[in-house]
N, C-alpha and C positions, 0 to 999 in steps of 0.2 A: 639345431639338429632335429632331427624326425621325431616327432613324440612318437611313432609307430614302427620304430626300427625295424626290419626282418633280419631275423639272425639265420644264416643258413649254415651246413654243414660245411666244416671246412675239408676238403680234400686235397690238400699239400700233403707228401710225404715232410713224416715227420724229421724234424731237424733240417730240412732246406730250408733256404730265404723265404722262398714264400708260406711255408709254414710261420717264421722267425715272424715275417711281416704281419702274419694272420688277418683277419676282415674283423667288420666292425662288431666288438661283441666281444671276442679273441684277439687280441695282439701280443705274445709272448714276450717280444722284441721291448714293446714298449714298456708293458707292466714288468720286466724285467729292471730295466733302467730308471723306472719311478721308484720300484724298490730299492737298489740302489740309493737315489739319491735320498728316498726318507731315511734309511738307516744310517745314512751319513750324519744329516739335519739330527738323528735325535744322538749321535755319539760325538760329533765334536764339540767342544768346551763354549758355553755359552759368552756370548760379546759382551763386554766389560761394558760397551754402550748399550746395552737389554740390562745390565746387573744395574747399572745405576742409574738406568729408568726406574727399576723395581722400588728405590729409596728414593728418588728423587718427592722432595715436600709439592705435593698438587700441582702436578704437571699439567702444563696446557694440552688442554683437549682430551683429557684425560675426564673418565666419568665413574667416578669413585663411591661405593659404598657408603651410605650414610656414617659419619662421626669417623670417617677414616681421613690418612692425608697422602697415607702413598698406596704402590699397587700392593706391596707386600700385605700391608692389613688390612687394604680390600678384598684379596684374592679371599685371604683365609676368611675372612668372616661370610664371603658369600656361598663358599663349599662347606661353612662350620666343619674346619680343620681342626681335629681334638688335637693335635701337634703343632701348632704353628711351624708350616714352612719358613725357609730362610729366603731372602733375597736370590738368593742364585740357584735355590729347589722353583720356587714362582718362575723364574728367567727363563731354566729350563723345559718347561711345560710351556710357555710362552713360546720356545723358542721349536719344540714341536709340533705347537699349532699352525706357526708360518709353514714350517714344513708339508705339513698338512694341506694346510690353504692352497701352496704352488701344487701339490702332488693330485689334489682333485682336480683342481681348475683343469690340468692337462689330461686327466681322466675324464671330464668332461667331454673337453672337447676335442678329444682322438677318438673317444670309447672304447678304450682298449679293454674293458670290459661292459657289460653291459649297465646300462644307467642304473637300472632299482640298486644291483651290488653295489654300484659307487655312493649312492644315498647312505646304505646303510652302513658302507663303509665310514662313513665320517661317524656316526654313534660309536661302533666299537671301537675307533683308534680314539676316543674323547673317552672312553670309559676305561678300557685296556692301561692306556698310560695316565690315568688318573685325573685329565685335566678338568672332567667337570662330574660329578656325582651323577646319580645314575636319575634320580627325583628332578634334576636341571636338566639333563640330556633333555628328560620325556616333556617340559613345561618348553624346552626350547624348538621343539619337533612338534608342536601342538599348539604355533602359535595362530593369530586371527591371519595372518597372511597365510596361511596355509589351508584354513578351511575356503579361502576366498581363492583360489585359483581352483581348489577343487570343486568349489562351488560353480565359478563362470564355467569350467570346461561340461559339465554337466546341461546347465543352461544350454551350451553351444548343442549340445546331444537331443535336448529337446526341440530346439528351434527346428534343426533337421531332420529327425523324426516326426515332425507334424506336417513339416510340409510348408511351413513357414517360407522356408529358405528359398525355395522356388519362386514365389511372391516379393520377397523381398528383393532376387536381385531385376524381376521385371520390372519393380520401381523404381530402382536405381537405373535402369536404363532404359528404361520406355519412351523416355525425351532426349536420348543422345542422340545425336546424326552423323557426321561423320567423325575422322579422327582429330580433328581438331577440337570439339565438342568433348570428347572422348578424354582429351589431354587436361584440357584447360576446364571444364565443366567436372567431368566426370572424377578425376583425381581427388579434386580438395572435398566432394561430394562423398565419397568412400575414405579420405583420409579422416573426416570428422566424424564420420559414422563408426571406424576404426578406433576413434577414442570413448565410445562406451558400448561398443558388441566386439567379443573375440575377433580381433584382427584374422588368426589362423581361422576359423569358420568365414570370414568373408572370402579370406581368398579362396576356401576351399568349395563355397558356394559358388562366387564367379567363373570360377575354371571351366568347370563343363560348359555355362553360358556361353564364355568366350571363344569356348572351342567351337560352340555352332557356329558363333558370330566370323571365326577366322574360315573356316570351311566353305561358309555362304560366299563370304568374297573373294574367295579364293576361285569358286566356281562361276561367279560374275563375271571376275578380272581373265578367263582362260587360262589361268594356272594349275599348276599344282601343288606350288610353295612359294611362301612369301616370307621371307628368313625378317625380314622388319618389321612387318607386321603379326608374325608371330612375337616377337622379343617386344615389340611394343605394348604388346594387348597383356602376355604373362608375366616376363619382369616387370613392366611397369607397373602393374596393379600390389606386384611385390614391394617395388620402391613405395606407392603410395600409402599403403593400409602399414608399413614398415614405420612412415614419419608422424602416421596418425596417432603415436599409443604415447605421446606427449598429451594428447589431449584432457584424458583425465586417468586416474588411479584406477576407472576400469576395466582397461586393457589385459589385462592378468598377472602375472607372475614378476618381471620387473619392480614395476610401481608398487607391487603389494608388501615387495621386501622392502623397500625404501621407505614404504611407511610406518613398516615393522623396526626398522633402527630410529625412524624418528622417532617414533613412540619411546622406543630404549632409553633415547638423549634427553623423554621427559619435553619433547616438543612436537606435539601430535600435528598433524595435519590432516582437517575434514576432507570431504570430494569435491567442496565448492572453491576452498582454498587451493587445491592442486590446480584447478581448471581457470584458477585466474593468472595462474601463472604460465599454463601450458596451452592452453588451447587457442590465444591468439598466432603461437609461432605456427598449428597446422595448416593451417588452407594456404599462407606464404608458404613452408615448406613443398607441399601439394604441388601448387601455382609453377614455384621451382624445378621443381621432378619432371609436371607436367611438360613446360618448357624446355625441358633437356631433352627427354623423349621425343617429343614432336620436331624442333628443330636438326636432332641427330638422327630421326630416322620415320616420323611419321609424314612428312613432307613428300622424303621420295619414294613412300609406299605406293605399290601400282593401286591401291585398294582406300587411299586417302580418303576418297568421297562416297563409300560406300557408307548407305544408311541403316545407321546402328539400328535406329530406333524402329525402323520396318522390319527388320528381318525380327527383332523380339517381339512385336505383335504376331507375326504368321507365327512363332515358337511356342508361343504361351496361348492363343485363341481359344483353347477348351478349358480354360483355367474358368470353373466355376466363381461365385462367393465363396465370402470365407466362412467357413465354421464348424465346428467339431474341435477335433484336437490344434486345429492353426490356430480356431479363434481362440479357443484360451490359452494357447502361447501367446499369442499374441499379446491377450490381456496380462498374464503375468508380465513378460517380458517389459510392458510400459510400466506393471507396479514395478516392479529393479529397479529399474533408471530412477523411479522415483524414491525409494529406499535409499538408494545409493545417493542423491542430492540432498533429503533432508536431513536421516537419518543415520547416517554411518559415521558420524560425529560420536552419538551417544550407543548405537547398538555394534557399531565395526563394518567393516566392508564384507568382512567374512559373516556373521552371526546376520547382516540384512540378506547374504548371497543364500544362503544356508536353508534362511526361510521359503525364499523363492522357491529352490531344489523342493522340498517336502513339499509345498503347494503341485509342484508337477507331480509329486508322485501319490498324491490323495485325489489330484483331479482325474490322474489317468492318462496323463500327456506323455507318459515317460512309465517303464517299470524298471525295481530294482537288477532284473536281467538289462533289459537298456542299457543302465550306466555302468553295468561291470563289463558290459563288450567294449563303451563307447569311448569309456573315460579313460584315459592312460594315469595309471595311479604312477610310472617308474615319474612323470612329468608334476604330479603334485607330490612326491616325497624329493625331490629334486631340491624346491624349494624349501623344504621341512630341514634338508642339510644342509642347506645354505643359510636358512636362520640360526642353526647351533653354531654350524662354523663360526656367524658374525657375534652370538655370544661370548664364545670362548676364546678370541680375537681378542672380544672389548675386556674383559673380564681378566685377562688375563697379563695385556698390555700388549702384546702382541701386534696387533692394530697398530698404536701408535707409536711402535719401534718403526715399523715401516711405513706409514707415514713420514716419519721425519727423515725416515733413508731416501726416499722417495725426494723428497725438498731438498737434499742436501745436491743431490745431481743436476738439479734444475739451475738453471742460469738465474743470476740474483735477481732477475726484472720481473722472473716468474714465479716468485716464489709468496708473493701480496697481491689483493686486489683482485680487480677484473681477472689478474693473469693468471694465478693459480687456478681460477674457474675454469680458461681455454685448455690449462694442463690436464687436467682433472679428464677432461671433455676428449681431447685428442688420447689420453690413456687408453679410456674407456674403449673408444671408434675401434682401435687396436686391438684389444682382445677380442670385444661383441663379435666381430668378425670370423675368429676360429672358435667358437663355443657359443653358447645360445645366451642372446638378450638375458634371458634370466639368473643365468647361471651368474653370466658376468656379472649383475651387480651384486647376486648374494658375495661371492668372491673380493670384488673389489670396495664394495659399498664399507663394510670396517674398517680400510685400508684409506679411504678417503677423506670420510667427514671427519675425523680430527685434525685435517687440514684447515677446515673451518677458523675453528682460533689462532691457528699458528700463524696460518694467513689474514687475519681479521676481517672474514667475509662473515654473513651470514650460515650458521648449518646447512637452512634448505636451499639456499642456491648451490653450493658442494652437491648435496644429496640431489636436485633435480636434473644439473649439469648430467653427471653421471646417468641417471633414469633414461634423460631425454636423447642422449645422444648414442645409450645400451643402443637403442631402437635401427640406429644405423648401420644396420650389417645387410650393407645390399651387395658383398664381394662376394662371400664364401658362402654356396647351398647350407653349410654345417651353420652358418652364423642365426638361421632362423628358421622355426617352422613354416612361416611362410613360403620362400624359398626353395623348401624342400616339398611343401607340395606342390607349390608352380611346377617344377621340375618333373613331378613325376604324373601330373595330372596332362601336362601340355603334350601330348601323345598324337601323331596322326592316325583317328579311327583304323582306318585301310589296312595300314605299313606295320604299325606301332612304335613307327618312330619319333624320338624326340624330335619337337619342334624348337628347342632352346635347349643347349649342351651348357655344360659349366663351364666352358670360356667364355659365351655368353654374358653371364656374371659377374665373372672378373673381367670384360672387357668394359662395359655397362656403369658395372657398380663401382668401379674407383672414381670416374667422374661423378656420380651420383651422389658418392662418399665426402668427396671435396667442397661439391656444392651446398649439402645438408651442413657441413660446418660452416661453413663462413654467411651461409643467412643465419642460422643459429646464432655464431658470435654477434655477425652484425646485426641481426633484428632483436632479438633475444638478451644476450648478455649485456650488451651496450646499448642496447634500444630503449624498450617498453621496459624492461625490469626495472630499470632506472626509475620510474614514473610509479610502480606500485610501494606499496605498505609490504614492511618486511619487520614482523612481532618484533619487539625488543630491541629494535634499531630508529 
C-alpha cells in the first residue's frame, strides 16, 4: 500500500452503501465486521487444543523462558504475573492475540482505517486485554528492526534531496539501448541494486526517467500511445526492483522483521550471511521477469529499438560534477553499504542505519524539517506493531497453535522437508499480494517459523522462504509501495492520464507471480540452498 496515502473527505450521505463502503482511511462497513469478528474471538470458549498446548511438557518449536517447560510458566514469568495464571487464563490471551493478528492483517490491507491508528491499535488491544505489560509493549515497539527501516527511509530522503537520485538513474541507464538491453541488461542491474538501496526510491527515481524515455519514443514512433511499452518500462521495473529485496537485509522492512524473530529464536543472522543465501536467486529471478516482459510484450513494441541510452545523454547533458550535498551523499551512502557488510553483526542494521541518518544531518545533506515531511513515520510504526504482534504471538503460544492448525490442513507430503518450505512460500505469495510485503511477514512470520521443528527444516530457510517470496506482490497495486508509485507516477504529461490501469497488474502480475515461484523452488529451494552451510545442521 502507499506509504503516502491521501485521505480525502468523504461525501456519501450518511448510512448509504457508499457511505457503509467508505474510501481508504474510512470504511464503516468493514471496521464494523472486524469488530464483530474480534468480539467473537475474545468471547468464545478457548480450544481444548490452545488449553493443552498451554501444558503440553516442551513443545516443539516452541521458545520457552529460561528454566520453564511449558507455555503456562513461561507466560507468567516473562509478564512477572504476581498471580499465576491458569492454563486456560494464558489460552485465552493467546487465543486474543490470533484474533488480533487476523483482525490487523485485514486492517492492513483494506485500511479501513488509517495505517498510524492500526499501528497503535495493536499496543492498546496488547495492553487493554492484558496480554503483554506495558514495559514489554514499549521494549517490543522499539526494536533494532524498527529504527532500521526508519533509518533506510530517511537515507532514501537524502539520496533525493541532494540530488543524487538524478545521477544515479543516468548511470543505470546511460548504456541501455534498446528494449531488449532494457529487459535482459537493465532488470537484474536494478534488481541487485534493489537489494541494498530502498527498492520504493528506485522505482520512484526511475519513473519520471522512464516517462521521458516513453514520451521520446512515442514521438519517434508517430504515436501517441504505446499501451506495451508503457506497461513494460513501469511494471516491469515494478516486477524487477519487487524480486531484488531477496538480495540482502537491506531492503527495508520485510527482511528487518525477519531478523528481528531470528534474533528472538536466539539465531541471529549478519548481512553477509543473508546475501549468501539471497542474492544468488536475484539476477535469475530479474533474467526471469526480464524474459517474460520482453517476449509478452517488448518484441511487439512499435518502439523496440528505440535508443535508451541516447535519449538519456540529450536528458541529462547539463548535469555538472558531482559535489556539495550529492557528493557527500554520496560518500555516506558507500559508508552504509559498508556498515551494513561488516558491521551489523556487532552494532545492528538499525544502530549502523541510525549513524548514517545523524551523519546527514551534522553534514547538512538533510534537515530535521527534511525528514518530518519525507519520512512516513505511519510506515515505520507499522513495522513497530508488527514486532509486538510477533512477541505476543511467541510468548504467548499463539504462534504455534496456528502453526500446527496450519499443518494439520496440509496434505501429509507437505507437511516435512523441502515441502513445507514451498507451503510456507505459496502462503505467504497469497497474502503479500492484498497487504504490503512488510506487513505480511510481521503477521505471518510467528505463525511460520515454528514450523521449522515440526517440519525438521532448518529456522532460516522457514524465515527466508517467507522474506523472499513477501517480495512477490506484482498482482495488487495495494500489495507494494512500488506498485503504487509506478501507478500513480506513470501519467501522461499532456492528458494526465494513466498510462498502466490496475488491470494491468492483475493481468501482468499473476504470470509474473507464477514464474517468481517456480525459479524460486527450482533454483533456490532445490537448487544452491542444497550446496550451502546451514548453522547447526
Amino acid at each position: 500500500m502507499s506509504e503516502g496515502t491521501v485521505i480525502v473527505q468523504q461525501q456519501a450521505k450518511v448510512g448509504s452503501w457508499a457511505w457503509w463502503a467508505g474510501i481508504p482511511g474510512n470504511k464503516p462497513l468493514i471496521c464494523l465486521l472486524l469488530l464483530a469478528f474480534f468480539l467473537t474471538m475474545v468471547l468464545i470458549p478457548v480450544p481444548e487444543s490452545m488449553i493443552g498446548l498451554m501444558t503440553e511438557e516442551t513443545p516443539l518449536g516452541s521458545k520457552l523462558e529460561s528454566g520453564t517447560t511449558t507455555y503456562v510458566d513461561s507466560y507468567n514469568k516473562y509478564v512477572k504475573s504476581e498471580d499465576a495464571l491458569t492454563a486456560e487464563q494464558v489460552g485465552q490471551r493467546a487465543k486474543i492475540t490470533v484474533g488480533l493478528l487476523l483482525s490487523v492483517a485485514l486492517l492492513w490491507g483494506t485500511e479501513a482505517i488509517p495505517l498510524g491508528a492500526t499501528n497503535f491499535l495493536v499496543a492498546v488491544i496488547l495492553y487493554i486485554f492484558m496480554i503483554l505489560p506495558i514495559d514489554r509493549i514499549s521494549q517490543a515497539y522499539m526494536k533494532d528492526a524498527v529504527f532500521f527501516i526508519g533509518g533506510v527511509l530517511c537515507v532514501a530522503a537524502g539520496v533525493s534531496i541532494s540530488g543524487l537520485d538524478k545521477r544515479i538513474g543516468y548511470l543505470l541507464l546511460g548504456r541501455i539501448g534498446g528494449l531488449k538491453s532494457f529487459c535482459f541488461i537493465f532488470f537484474p542491474l536494478l534488481a541487485v541494486l534493489a537489494g541494498f538501496f530502498s527498492e520504493h526510491a528506485l522505482v520512484a527515481i526511475m519513473c519520471p526517467i522512464l516517462l521521458v524515455v516513453y514520451m521520446q519514443a512515442c514521438k519517434k514512433a508517430g504515436v501517441k500511445f504505446d499501451k506495451k511499452l508503457a506497461v513494460l518500462l513501469f511494471i516491469g521495473i515494478c516486477f524487477a526492483a519487487n524480486v531484488g529485496g531477496s538480495g540482502s537485509p537491506a531492503v527495508g522492512g520485510r527482511s528487518a522483521v525477519m531478523i528481528g524473530y531470528f534474533n528472538g529464536y536466539d539465531m541471529p543472522m549478519n548481512f553477509t550471511q543473508w546475501m549468501m543465501y539471497g542474492l544468488p536467486l536475484v539476477p535469475v529471478l530479474a533474467l526471469a521477469m526480464g524474459a517474460y516482459m520482453y517476449f509478452m510484450l517488448g518484441r511487439n513494441s512499435i518502439a523496440k529499438d528505440f535508443n535508451i541510452a541516447k535519449a538519456m545523454k540529450e536528458n541529462v547533458s547539463e548535469m555538472g560534477p558531482i559535489k556539495g550535498k550529492e557528493l557527500r551523499m554520496a560518500i555516506l551512502f558507500a559508508a552504509l553499504v559498508i556498515l551494513w557488510v561488516f558491521f551489523s553483526g556487532t552494532l545492528g542494521l538499525g544502530g549502523t542505519t541510525i549513524i548514517i541518518v545523524v551523519a546527514m544531518l551534522l553534514s547538512r545533506v538533510v534537515t530535521w524539517q527534511d525528514l518530518q515531511r519525507r519520512v512516513a513515520m505511519d510506515v515505520v510504526l507499522l513495522y513497530a506493531a508488527a514486532c509486538a504482534m510477533g512477541v505476543a504471538l511467541d510468548k504467548t503460544g499463539g504462534a504455534l497453535w496456528l502453526a500446527r492448525a496450519f499443518l494439520d490442513v496440509l496434505p501429509d507430503f507437505m507437511t516435512d522437508g523441502q515441502w513445507i518450505i514451498m507451503a510456507v512460500s505459496l502462503m505467504t505469495v497469497i497474502i503479500t499480494n492484498f497487504m504490503s510485503d512488510g506487513a505480511t511477514v510481521g503477521a505471518i512470520g510467528p505463525v511460520v517459523l515454528p514450523m521449522a521443528d515440526i517440519g525438521g527444516v532448518h529456522l532460516w530457510k522457514i524465515g527466508l522462504a517467507c522474506s523472499f517470496t513477501s517480495s512477490f506482490a506484482h498482482i495488487m497495486i495495494v500489495g507494494t509501495v512500488n506498485n503504487a508509485i509506478a501507478y500513480t507516477m506513470a501519467r501522461d504529461p499532456e492528458t494526465g492520464a494513466h498510462l498502466i490501469t490496475v488491470t494491468d497488474f492483475i493481468k501482468y502480475g499473476f504470470g509474473a507471480v507464477i514464474i517468481s515461484l517456480i525459479v524460486t523452488w527450482g533454483f533456490c529451494f532445490f537448487g544452491y540452498w542444497n550446496l550451502l552451510p546451514w548453522p547447526g545442521m
